[in-house]
PAZAPA-4460 file (N, C-alpha, C; in steps of 0.05 Angstrom, whole numbers, plus 32768, in hexadecimal, padded with zeros to 4 digits):
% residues 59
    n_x    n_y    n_z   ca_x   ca_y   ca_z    c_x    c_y    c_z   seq   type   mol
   83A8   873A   7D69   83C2   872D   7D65   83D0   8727   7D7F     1      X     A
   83C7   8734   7D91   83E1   8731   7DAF   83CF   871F   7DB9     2      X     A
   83B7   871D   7DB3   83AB   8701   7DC3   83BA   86DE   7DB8     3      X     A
   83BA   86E4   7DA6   83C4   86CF   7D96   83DD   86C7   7DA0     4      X     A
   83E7   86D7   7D9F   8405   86DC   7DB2   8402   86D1   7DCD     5      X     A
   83F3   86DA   7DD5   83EB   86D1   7DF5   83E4   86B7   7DF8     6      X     A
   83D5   86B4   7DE3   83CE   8696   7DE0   83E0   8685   7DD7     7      X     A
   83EE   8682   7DCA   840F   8673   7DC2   8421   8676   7DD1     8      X     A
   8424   8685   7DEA   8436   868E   7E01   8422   867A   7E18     9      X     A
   8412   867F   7E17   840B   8666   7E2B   840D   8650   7E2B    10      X     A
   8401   863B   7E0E   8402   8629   7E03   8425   8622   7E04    11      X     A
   842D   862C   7DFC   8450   8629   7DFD   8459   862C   7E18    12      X     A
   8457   8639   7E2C   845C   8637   7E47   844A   8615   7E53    13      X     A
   8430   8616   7E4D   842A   8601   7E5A   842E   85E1   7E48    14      X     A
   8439   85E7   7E35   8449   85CD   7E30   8462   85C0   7E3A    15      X     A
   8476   85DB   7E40   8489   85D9   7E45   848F   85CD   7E64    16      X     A
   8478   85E3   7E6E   8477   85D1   7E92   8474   85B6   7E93    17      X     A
   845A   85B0   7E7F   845D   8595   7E83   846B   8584   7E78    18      X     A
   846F   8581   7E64   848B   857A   7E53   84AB   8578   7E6A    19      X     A
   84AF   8589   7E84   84C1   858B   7E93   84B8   857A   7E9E    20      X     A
   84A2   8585   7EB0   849B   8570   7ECF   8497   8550   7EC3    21      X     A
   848E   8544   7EB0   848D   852E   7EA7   84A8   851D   7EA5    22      X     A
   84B8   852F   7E9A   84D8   8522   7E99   84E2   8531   7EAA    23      X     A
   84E2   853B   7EBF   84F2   853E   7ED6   84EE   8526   7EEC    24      X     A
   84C9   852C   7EF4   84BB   8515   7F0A   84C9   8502   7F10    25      X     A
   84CD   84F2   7EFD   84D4   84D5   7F00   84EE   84D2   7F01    26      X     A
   8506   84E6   7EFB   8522   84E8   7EFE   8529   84F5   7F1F    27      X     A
   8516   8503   7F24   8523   8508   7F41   8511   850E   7F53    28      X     A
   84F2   8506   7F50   84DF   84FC   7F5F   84D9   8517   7F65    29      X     A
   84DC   8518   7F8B   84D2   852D   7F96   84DE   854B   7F93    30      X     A
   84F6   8548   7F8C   850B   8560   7F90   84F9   8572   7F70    31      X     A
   84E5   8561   7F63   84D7   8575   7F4C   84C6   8578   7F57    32      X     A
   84B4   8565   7F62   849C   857C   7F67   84A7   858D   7F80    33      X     A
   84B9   858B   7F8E   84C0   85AA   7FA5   84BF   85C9   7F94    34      X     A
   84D7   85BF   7F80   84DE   85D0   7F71   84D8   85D7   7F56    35      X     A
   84D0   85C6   7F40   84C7   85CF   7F31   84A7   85D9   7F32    36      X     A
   8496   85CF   7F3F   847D   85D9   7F3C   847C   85E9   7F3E    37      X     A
   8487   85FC   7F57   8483   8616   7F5A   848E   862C   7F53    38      X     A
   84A3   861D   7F3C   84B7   8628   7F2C   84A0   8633   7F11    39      X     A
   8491   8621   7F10   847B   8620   7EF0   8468   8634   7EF7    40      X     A
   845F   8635   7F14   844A   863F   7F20   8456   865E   7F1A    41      X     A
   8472   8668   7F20   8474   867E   7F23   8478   8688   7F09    42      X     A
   847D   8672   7EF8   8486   8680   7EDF   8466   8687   7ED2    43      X     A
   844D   8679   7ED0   843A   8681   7ECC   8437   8691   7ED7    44      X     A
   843C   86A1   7EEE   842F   86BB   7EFD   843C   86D3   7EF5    45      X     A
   8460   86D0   7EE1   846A   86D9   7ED9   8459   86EA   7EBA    46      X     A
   845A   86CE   7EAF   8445   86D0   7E98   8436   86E0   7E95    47      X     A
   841F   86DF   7EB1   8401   86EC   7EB4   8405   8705   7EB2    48      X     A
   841E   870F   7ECB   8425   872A   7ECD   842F   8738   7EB0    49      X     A
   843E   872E   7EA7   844B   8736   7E8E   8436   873F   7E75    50      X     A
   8423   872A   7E73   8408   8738   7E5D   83EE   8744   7E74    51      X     A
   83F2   874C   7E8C   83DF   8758   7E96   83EF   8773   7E8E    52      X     A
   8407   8778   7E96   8410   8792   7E94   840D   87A2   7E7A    53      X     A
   8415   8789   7E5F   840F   8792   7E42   83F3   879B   7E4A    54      X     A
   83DD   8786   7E4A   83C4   8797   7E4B   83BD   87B5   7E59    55      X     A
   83C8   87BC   7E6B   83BF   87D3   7E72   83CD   87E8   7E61    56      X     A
   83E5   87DA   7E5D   83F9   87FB   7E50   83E9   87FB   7E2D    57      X     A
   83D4   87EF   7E27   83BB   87F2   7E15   83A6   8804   7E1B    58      X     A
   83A8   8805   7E30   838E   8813   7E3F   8394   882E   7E33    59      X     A
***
């Protein structure tokens, strides 16, 4: 069941990035990709950490 989870937490995070950067891009060009990309970047690393930690506290 928490995979499933994991998997609808991704899917929903990586729509949302792109769903942003698509309608941001073209409203204010460069000032998104400075800032949002690595805004998305960190929030996936946020992500990763967040269900790596669930997995161990399984262990």
């Amino acid at each position: 069941m928490k995979t499933v989870i994991r998997i609808i937490v991704w899917i929903a995070y990586a729509v949302y990035a792109f769903y942003v950067l698509q309608k941001q891009i073209p409203e204010h060009g460069l000032f998104t990709i400075i800032f949002w990309i690595p805004a998305v970047v960190i929030g996936g690393a946020a992500i990763f950490a967040l269900f790596n930690n669930m997995r161990d506290d399984e262990k």
